[in-house]
C-alpha positions in Angstrom: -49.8 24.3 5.3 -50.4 21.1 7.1 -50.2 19.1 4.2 -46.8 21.0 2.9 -45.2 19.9 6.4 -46.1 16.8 6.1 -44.3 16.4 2.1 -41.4 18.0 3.7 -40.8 15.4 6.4 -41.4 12.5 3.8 -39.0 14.4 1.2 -36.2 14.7 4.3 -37.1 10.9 5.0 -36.1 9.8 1.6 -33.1 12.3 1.4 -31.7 11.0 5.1 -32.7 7.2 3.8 -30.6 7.6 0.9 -27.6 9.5 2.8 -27.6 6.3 5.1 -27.5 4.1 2.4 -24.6 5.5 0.9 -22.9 5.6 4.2 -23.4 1.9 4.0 -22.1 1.3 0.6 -19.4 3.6 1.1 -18.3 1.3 4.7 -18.6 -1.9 3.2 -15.6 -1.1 0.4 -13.6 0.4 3.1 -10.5 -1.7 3.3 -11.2 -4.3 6.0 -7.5 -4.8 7.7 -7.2 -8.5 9.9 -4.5 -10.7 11.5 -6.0 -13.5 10.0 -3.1 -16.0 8.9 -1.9 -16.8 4.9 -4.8 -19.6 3.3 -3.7 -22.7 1.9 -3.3 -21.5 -1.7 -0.9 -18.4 -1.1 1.7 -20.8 1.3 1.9 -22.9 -1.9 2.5 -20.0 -3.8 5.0 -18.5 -1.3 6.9 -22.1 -1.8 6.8 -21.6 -5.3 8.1 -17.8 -4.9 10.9 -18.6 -2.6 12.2 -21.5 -5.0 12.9 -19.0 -7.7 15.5 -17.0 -5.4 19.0 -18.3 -4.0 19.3 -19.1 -0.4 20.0 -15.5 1.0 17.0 -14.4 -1.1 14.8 -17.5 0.6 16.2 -17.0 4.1 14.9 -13.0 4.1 11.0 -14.0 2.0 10.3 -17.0 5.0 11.3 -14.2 7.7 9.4 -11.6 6.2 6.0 -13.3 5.8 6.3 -15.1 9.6 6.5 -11.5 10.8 3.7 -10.6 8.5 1.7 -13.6 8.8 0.2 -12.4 12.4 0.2 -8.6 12.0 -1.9 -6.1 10.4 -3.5 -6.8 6.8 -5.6 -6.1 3.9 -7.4 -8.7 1.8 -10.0 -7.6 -1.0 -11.8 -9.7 -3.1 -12.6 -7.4 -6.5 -15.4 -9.0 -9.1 -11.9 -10.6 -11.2 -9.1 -10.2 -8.9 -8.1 -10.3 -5.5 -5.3 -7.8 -3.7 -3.4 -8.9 -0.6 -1.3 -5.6 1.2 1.0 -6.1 4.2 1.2 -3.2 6.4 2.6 -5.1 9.4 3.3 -3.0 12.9 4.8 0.3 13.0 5.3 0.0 17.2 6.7 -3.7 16.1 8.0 -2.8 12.7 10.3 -5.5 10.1 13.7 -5.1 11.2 15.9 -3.7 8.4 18.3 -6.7 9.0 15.7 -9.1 6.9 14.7 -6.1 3.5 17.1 -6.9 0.8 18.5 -3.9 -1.7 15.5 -3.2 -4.3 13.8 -0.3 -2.7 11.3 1.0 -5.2 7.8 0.2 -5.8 8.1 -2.7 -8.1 6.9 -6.2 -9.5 9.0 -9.5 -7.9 7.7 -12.1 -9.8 4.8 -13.3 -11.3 3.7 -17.0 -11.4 1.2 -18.6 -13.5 -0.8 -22.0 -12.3 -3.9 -24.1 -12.6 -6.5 -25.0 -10.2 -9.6 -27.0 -10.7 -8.7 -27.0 -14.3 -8.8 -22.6 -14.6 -5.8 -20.8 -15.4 -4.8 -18.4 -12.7 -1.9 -16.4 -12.1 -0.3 -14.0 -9.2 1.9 -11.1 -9.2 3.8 -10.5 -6.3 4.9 -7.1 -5.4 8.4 -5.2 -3.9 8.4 -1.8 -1.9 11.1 -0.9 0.9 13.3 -3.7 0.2 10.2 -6.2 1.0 7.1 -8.2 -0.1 4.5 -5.6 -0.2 1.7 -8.0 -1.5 0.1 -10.0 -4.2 -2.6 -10.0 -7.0 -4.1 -12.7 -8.0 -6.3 -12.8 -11.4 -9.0 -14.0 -11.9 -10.8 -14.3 -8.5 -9.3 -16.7 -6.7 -12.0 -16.9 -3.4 -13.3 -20.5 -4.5 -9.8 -21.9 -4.7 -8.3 -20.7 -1.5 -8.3 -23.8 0.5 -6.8 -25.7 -2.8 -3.7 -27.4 -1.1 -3.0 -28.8 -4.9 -2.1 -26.9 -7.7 -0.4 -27.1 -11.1 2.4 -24.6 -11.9 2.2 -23.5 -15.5 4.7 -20.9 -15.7 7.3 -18.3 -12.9 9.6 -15.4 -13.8 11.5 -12.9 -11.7 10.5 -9.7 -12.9 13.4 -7.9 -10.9 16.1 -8.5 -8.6 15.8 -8.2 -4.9 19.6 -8.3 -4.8 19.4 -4.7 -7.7 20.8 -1.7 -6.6 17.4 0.5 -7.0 18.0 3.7 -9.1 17.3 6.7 -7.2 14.8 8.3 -7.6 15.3 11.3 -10.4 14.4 14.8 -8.5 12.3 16.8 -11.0 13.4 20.6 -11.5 10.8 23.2 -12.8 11.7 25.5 -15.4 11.8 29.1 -15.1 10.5 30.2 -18.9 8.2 28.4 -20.8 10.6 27.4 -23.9 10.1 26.8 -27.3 8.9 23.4 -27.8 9.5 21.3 -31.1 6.5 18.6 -32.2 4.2 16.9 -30.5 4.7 19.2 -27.4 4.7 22.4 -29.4 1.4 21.7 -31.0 -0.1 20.9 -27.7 1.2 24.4 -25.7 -0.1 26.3 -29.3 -3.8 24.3 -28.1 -3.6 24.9 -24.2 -1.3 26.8 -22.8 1.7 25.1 -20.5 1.3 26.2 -17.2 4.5 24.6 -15.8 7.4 22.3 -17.3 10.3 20.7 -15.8 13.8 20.2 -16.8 13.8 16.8 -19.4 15.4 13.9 -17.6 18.8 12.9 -18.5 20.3 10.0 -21.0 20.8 7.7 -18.3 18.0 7.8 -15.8 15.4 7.5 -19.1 17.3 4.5 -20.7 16.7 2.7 -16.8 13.5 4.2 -16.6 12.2 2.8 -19.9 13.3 -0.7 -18.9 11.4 -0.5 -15.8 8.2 -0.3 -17.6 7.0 -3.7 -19.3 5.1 -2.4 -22.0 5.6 -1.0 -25.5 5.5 3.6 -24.7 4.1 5.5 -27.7 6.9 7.6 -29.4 5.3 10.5 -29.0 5.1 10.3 -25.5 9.1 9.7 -25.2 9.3 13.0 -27.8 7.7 14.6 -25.4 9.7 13.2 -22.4 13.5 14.2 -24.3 12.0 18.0 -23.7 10.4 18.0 -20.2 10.1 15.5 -17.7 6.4 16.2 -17.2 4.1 19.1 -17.9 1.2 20.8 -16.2 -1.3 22.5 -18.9 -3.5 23.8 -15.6 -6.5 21.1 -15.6 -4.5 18.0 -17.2 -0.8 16.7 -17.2 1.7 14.9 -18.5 3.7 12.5 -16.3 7.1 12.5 -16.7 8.8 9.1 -16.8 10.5 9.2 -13.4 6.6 9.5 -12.1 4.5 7.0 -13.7 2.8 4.6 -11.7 0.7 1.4 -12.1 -3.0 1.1 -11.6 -4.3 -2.6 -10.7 -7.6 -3.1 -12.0 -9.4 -6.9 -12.6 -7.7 -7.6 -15.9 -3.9 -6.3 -15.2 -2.2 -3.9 -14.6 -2.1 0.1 -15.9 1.0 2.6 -16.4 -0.2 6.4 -16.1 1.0 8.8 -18.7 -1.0 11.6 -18.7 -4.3 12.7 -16.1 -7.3 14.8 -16.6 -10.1 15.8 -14.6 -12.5 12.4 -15.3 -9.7 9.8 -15.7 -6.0 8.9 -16.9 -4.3 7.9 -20.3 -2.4 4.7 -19.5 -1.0 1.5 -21.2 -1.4 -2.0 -20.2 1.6 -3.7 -18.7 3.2 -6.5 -21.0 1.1 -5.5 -24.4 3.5 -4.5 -27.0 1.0 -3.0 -29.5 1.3 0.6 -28.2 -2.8 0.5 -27.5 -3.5 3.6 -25.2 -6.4 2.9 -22.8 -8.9 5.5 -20.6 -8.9 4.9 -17.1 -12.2 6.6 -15.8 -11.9 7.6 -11.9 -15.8 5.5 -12.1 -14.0 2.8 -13.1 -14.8 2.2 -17.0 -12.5 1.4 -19.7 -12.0 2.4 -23.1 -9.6 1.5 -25.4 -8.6 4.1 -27.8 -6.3 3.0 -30.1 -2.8 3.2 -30.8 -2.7 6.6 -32.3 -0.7 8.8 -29.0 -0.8 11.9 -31.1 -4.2 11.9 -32.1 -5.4 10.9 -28.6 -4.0 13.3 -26.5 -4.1 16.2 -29.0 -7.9 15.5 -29.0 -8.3 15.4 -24.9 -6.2 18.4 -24.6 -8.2 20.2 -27.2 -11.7 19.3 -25.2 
């Protein structure tokens, strides 16, 4: 008996061991928010971002980041990237005289430079009218005290001055209808659980053009019938709902989730490849075959 006791308490040593460990790990990617000031590298890029805008444009950036500079932020160094979020204060918050008109979640611009002869480059990001933050690819932690750099490339990617579309308000369909190809085939697999009203002419045209990358055609079949469907353990986004994933080598739109990960394309390739986005953090690359690719993960 003695001897059991004693196995126990080593067996409840190892389990509490590991339980503290993974407290640990689990603290140490918790997002670490500071005060801490801009480093030399992203006031050079700030320059270069405020150059590419007229005055008004330039007058509302320098204001917003000298409230920002002091106030509440998030830095994170990932293995190929790093991600800068502003939060600022909500007792203290940016006065609405200094956001300009885009409102939605968005890319501003995206500059590409050099640095100790690497090619880097930084995407800078819009939500509520202001700079949200930046990603910078590949890691940048070696080079940010660099006070010299070479510019290579910048583009606006949209319009602070753009009237924002609102956004399009999904309505859910009473009946299950009849669907026609792609969509059909899928509800004859697994049955719909819900569907929603397809999205008019005008809001998919704007929609499309917000997304910089090539969608599959099946996918926008899909989309002129229902603006997003729910089969019960996996969906469909519709247009008006797909967001972008960061991860080290760019960015990812979501157009359909399931239970272990998301279907997505890559922002800016034109090829039409699909990608698997697993919620561990893997990535596969499936091809460029939509049909075949969801039919087969609906059909799992």
């Amino acid at each position: 008996m003695k001897s059991i006791l004693i196995i126990l308490g080593v067996l409840i040593g190892i389990i509490g061991l590991i339980f503290l460990a993974l407290f640990i790990a689990s603290y140490r990617r918790r997002p670490k928010f500071n005060n801490k000031g801009f480093t030399a590298l992203e006031k050079n890029l700030l320059s270069e971002l405020y150059e590419l805008f007229d005055s008004e444009i330039q007058t509302k950036f320098k204001a917003q980041i000298e409230y920002f500079e002091p106030k509440r932020k998030w830095r994170q160094y990932w293995e190929k990237s790093m991600s800068m979020e502003l939060y600022g204060d909500n007792e203290n918050p940016l006065s609405d005289n200094l956001r300009y008109k885009l409102k939605d979640e968005s890319k501003l611009a995206t500059i590409r430079f050099k640095a100790n002869n690497e090619k880097y480059h930084i995407e800078f990001d819009n939500y509520d009218g202001r700079i949200w933050g930046w990603k910078i690819r590949p890691n940048p932690k070696s080079i940010m005290k660099a006070t010299t750099i070479s510019m290579t490339s910048k583009k606006i990617n949209n319009d602070p001055n753009s009237f924002s579309q609102s956004t399009f308000k999904k309505e859910k369909l009473k009946s299950i209808p009849k669907f026609n190809g792609l969509l059909g085939e899928l509800n004859n697999i697994q049955s719909i659980n819900q569907v929603f009203e397809p999205i008019r002419a005008e809001f998919l045209e704007n929609y499309i053009k917000k997304i910089d990358s090539k969608l599959p055609i099946e996918y926008l079949d899909i989309i002129k019938q229902s603006e997003g469907v729910d089969f019960g353990d996996c969906c469909i986004f519709g247009i008006s709902e797909i967001r972008s994933t960061g991860l080290d080598d760019g960015n990812y739109f979501h157009l359909a989730e399931f239970d272990d990960g998301i279907l997505a394309i890559k922002e800016e390739e034109k090829n039409g490849t699909v990608y698997y986005c697993h919620h561990s953090g893997l990535l596969d690359n499936l091809g460029t075959d939509f049909r075949r690719i969801i039919t087969e993960r609906i059909n799992e």
